[in-house]
N, C-alpha and C positions, 0 to 999 in steps of 0.2 A: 539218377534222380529219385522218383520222378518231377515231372520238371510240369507245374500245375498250370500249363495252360493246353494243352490239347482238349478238345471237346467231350464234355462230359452227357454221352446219351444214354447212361447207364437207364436200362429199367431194373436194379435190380428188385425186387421186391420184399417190402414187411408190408403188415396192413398196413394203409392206409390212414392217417391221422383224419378226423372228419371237422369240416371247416368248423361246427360247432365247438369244437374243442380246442380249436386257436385261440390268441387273443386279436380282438379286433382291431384296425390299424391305429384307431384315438389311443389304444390301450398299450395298441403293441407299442408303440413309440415312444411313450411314455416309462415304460418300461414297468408293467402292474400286471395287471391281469395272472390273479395268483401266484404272484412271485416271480414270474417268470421275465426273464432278461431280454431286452429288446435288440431286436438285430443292430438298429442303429445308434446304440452306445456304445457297439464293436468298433465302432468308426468316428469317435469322436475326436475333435482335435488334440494338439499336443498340450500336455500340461503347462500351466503358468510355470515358466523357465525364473519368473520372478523368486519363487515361493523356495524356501532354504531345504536346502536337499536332505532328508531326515539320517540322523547318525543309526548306525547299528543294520544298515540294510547290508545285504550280500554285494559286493562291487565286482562285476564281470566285465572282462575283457573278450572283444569280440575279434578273432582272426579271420577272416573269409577272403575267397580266391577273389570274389568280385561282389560287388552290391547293384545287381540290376533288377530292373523290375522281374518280379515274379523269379526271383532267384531263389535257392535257401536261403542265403542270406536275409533277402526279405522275408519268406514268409515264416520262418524262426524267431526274428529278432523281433516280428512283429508283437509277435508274445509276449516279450519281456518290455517292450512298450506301451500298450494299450494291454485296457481288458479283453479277454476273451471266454467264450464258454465252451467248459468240461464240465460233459453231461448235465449239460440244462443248467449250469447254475454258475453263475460271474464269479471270474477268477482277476482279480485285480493285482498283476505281477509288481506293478511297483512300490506296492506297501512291503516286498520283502529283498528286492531286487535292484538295482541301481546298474547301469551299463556305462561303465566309464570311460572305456576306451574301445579306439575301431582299428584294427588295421586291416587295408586293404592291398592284396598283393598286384589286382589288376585296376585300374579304373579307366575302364574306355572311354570316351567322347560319346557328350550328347549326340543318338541316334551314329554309331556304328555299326553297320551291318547290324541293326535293329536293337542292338543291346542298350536299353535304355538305363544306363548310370543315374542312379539316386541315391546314393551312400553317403556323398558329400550333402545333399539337401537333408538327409534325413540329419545327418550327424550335426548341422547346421540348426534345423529346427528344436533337436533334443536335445543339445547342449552336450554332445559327447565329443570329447574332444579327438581327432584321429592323428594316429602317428604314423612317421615313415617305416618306422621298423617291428616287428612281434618284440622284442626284448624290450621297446622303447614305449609299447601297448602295456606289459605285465608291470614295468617299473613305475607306468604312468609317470618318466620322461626322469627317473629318477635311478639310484642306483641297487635298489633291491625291489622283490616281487611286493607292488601295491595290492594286487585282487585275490578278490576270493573265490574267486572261478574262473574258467576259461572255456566260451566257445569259440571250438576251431572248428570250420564249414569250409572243407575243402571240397566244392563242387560248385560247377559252371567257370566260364571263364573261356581263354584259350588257351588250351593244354597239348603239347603232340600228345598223338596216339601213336602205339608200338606196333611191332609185327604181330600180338594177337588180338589186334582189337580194345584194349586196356585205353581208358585215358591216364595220362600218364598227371593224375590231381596230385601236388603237391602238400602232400597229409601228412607222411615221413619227414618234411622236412620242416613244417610247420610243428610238428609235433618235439623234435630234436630242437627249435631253438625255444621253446617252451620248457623244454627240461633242461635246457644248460642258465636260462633264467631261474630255475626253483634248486639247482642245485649252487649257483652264485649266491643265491641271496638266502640259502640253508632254508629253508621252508618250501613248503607247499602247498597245493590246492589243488580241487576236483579238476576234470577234464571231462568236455564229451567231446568225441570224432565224430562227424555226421557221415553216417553211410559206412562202409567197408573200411577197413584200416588203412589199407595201402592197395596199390595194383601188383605188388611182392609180396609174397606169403614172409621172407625171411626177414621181410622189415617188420612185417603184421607183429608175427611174432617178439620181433624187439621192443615192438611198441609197450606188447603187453607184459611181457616179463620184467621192461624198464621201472612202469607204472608198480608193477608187484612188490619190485628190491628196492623202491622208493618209498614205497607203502604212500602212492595217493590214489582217487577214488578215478576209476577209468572207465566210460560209457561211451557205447558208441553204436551205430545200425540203424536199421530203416525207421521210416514210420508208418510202414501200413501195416506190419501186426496190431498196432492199438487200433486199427480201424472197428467199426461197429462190425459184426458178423449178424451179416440177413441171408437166411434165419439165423438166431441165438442157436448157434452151436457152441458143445463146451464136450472137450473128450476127459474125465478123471485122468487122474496123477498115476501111475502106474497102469493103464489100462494096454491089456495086449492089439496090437495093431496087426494088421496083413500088407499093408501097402499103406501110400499116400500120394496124391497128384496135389502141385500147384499150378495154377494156370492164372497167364498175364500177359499184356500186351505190351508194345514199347518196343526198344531196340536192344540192341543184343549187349550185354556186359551189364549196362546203366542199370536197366530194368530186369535182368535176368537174379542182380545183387538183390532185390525186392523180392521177388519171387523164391528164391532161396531162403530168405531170412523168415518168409511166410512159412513155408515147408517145414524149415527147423525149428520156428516160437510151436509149432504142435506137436510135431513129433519128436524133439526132444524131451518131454515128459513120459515119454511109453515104457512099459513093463521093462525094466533092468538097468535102468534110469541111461542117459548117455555117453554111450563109451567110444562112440568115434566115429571116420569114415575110412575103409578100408579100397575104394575105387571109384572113380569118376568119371565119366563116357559123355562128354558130347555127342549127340546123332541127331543126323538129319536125316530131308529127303526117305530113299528106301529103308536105311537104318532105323528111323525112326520107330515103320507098321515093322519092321523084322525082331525087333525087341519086343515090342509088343507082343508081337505072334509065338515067340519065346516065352511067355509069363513073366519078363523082366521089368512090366510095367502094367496096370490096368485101362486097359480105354474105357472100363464101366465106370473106374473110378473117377475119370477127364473125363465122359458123359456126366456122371451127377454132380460134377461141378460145374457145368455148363448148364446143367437144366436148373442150379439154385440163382445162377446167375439169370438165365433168360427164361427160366419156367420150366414147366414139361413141356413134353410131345414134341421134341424137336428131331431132328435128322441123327445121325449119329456123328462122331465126332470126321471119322472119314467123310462123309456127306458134306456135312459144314465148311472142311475146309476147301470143299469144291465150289460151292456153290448159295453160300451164306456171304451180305456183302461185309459183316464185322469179321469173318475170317478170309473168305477167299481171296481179299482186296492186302492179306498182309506180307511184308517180305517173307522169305521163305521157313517156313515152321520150324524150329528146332526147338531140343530138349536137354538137361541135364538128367543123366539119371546116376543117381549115388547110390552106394551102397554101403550100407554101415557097416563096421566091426563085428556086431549080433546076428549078421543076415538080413536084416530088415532093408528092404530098399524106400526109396520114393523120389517120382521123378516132377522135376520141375519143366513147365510147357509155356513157349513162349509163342503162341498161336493167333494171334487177335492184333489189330488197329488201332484198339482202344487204350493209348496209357492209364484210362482212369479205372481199368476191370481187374479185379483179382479175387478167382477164386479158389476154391481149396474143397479137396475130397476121402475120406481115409474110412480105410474099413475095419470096424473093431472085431474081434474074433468070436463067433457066437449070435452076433447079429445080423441078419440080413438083409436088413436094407445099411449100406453107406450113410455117414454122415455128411455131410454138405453143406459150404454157407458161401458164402460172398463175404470179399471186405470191402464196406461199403466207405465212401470216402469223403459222402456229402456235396450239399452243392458248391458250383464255384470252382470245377475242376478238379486238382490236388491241394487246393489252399486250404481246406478245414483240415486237412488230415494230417497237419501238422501243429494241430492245436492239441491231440493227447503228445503228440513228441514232445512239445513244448514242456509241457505240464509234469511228463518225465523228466525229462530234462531238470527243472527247477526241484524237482525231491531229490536227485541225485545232487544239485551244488548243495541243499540243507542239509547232507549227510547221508540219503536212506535213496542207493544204488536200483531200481527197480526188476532188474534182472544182472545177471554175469555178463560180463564184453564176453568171453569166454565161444557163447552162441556165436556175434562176429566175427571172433576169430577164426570159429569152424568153418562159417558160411565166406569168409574174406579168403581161406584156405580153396574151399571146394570152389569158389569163382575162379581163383587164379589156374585151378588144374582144370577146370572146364574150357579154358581159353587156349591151353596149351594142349589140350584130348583134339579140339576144333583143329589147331594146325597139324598136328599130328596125325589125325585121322584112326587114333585106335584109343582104347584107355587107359587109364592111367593109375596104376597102383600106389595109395596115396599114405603109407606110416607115418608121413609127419603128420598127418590129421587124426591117429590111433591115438587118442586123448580124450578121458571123460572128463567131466563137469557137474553140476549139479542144479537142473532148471528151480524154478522159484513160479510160484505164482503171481502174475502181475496182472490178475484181471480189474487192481485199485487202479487202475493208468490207463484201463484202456474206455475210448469211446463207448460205452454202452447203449447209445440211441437216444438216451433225452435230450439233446442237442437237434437233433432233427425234427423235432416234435416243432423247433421255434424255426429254425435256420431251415425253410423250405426251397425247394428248385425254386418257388415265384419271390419269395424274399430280394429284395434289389443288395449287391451286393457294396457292400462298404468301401471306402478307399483306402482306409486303414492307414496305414505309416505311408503311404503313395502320398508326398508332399507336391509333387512337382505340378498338380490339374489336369494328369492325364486321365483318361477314363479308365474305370475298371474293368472293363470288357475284354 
């Protein structure tokens, strides 16, 4: 995922915005008070369905496993529906974007086992019309590819899981009747995957070499690298590194994909730019402090990530998860720790309760105190922090990629051998992930904190594309 409804108690900390510096609620609602965008134009109704749908917009087809409340699905599509705000200032998707078509692969029953179905209300209120099949989504019910994008949001739903733990989301195969549409009909168009490529590295990999010898534009991976960093850290483009910790909550695979893709948007940029990962070790339990106590990972480095997340002065990281109730209260701690091609390690920690906490710690060479930040996610759970994906998202269908799938492909790679390290109980020597790339700077995409400055924890939260009168709570 993550999957934006678990409880958001983050303290993470930046100053304080001071109530003088708001805009007042006459003002704020209005949507003034120097410029600044009111939370409650985030949530206004659907457009007159009357008014003729303007020529020359991008036409996107939307694939997803399911459309339930607080799905990706929702809170992705919600983007290219209403406005939303990137960095403090109103992004209006519809003036370049048009969503023509839905398919959905699951659509459960109002209220089964909780999953509340909204795809057909929304697709009903917007005027998008849904198909039974992805070939039938691309053609827009016709015999060649009508759009000019495709999102495919293979995540949620009911999917088996495998013997490692993997849900087994049908991305591969939403992805292959996607390309047997663009190679019928000789053209083609952008693609995003949402999240990791496949739960198969060998498919990951077809994905992306497909998209290569086809020559169209292929995006895909998390969204909490574009979250804000509290504090404003920023490591230079070639700077020498010693280590790196990510640390997150959540459950094992979903959220460990998150935490990985955290770990690699930073230290893919380091001295000798990315040339691979040459080992991957799941460890728990005793393995865990035994690594550790080897130099194979820094617990100063998962201390200063923990203190930018909850402050200083705190226990140390052993301590905590004794006796802290955001840690001690979690299933059992585990970690990835990789090892690159250059020697460079960094390990990823999945320690904490809290789906909505990730933070991050890496120490540059020369310096002695560590850098450290949090990615901060906004209020409202996981729901804003899919409003810079979005915003990616949408430059990538104009033409201009924001970073390489390439990163995914690493981190889709080191997920699938973390899972197999886990049942195997040792590590696992990785060449097929012996493959550089070349990072990019995409700090134009990511959340930078004006957005916070309006969108407060006290802000009431909008109902957004939620047609159906349920509450947003």
């Amino acid at each position: 995922m993550p999957h934006p409804s678990s409880p958001n108690d983050s303290d993470c900390s930046d100053q304080p915005v001071a109530a003088s510096a708001l805009p007042n609620r006459r003002d704020f609602l209005s949507g003034v008070a120097g410029g600044l965008v009111a939370a409650a134009s985030l949530g206004i109704g659907p457009r007159a369905m009357a008014a003729a749908k303007a020529k020359g917009k991008i036409k996107v087809a939307a694939i997803v496993t399911e459309f339930t409340y607080r799905s990706h699905a929702h809170v992705i599509l919600e983007n290219f529906l209403e406005p939303y705000l990137f960095n403090g200032k109103k992004v209006d998707p519809t003036t370049e974007f048009e969503v023509v078509s839905l398919y959905m692969d699951q659509v459960p029953e109002v209220g089964t086992e909780g999953r509340r179905e909204m795809g057909r209300e929304v697709a009903n209120t917007y005027g998008i019309p849904v198909y039974n099949t992805i070939a039938e989504a691309l053609t827009l019910g016709k015999n060649s590819l009508g759009v000019d994008a495709v999102l495919s949001i293979g995540e949620h739903g009911k999917y088996p899981k495998n013997a490692l733990g993997q849900v087994e989301y049908p991305r591969k195969r939403f992805f292959d009747e996607i390309v047997a549409v663009f190679k019928k009909s000789g053209r083609v168009a952008p693609v995003f995957n949402d999240k990791h490529l496949s739960y198969r590295w060998d498919w990951a990999k077809e994905m992306v070499d497909t998209a290569a010898g086809m020559n169209f534009p292929l995006m895909a991976g998390s969204s909490v690298p574009l979250a804000t960093r509290r504090p404003p850290m920023e490591i230079a483009m070639g700077a020498e590194l010693s280590g790196a910790v990510s640390i997150h909550g959540g459950g094992l695979e979903g959220y460990d994909f998150h935490g990985l893709e955290v770990l690699q948007s930073v230290v893919e940029a380091r001295k000798g730019g990315e040339t691979g990962v040459a080992e991957v070790r799941f460890v728990t339990g005793d393995a865990l402090w035994e690594t550790a106590d080897a130099g194979l990972w820094s617990v100063a480095l998962a201390d200063a990530a923990i203190a930018a997340d909850r402050g200083p002065g705190l226990p140390t990281l052993r301590e905590l998860l004794k006796t802290d109730k955001l840690y001690s209260k979690a299933p059992k701690p585990h970690g990835i720790l990789v090892t690159y091609r250059d020697g460079f390690r960094g390990m990823m920690l999945c320690i904490s309760v809290d789906g909505t906490r990730w933070s991050f710690a890496s120490q540059v060479v020369g310096e002695t105190k560590p850098r450290a930040t949090t990615f901060y996610v906004g209020p409202w759970d996981n729901r804003n922090l899919f409003k810079a994906l979005s915003h990616a998202i949408q430059s990538h269908f104009r033409g201009h990629t924001p970073y390489p799938v390439q990163r995914t492909l690493l981190t889709t790679g080191i997920l699938e051998t973390a899972m197999r390290s886990r049942r195997d109980g040792k590590a696992i020597k990785t060449p097929q992930l012996e493959f550089s790339y070349t990072p990019t700077d995409f700090r134009a995409f990511r959340e930078m904190g004006d957005t916070w400055k309006i969108l407060t924890p006290e802000v009431p939260q909008p109902k957004g594309i939620d047609t159906s009168g349920r509450s947003a709570s």
